[in-house]
Every structure is written in C-alpha cells, then in structure tokens.
C-alpha positions, 0 to 999 in steps of 0.5 A: 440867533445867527442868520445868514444869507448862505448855508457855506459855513457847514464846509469851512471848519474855521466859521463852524467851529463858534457854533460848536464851541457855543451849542448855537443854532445858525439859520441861513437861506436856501436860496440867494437871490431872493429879494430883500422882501422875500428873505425878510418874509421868509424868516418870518414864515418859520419863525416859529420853526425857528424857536422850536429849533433854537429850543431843541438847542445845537450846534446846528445848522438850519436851511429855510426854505419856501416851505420851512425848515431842514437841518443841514448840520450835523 
C-alpha cells in the first residue's frame, strides 16, 4: 500500500499513472507539518479506514485527515 507524505501526485499524470496502470490505492497526509509522531499516529488511527479502502480497490487516491479519510481521486 503506497503512502506518502503529500497528496501533489493527483495533478502530475507521470506519478499518477502506476496507480492507474495497477488498480492501486495511494495514501498521503492532508497536512505536512505534522511531526513524525503525529504522521505515524495518524495512519494508525484510520488504519482500518485504510483496509476497507484498499479492499473496495483503485486507482484511487486517499487524504488522511485528523478525523479519517476522504477520497481525493478520482
């Protein structure tokens, strides 16, 4: 499951196109100045949030917020 610290890749065709090419779901903070501790403990706040979406399968693309998740893309 590819995670990432910025939601960019949904504008640039060149990164977004693996996820097309795979069906993969891609993660990425909705915030980027989150201390480490902060990052780590968010994704393991949704981390269920997380497996139901790889499970309802891509591409997709996935904001993690404070308070879950929200599909960025498509």
């Amino acid at each position: 499951m590819p995670l990432c610290k910025d939601g960019r890749i949904k504008g640039r065709h060149h990164e977004r196109e693996p996820l097309v090419v795979h069906s993969a779901v891609l993660f990425h903070l909705d915030n980027q100045q989150l201390r480490r501790d902060e990052m780590v403990a968010r994704f393991q706040r949704v981390r269920s949030a997380i497996d139901h979406a790889v499970a309802r399968g891509g591409p997709a693309v996935y904001a993690i917020g404070d308070s879950g998740i929200r599909r960025t893309w498509p």
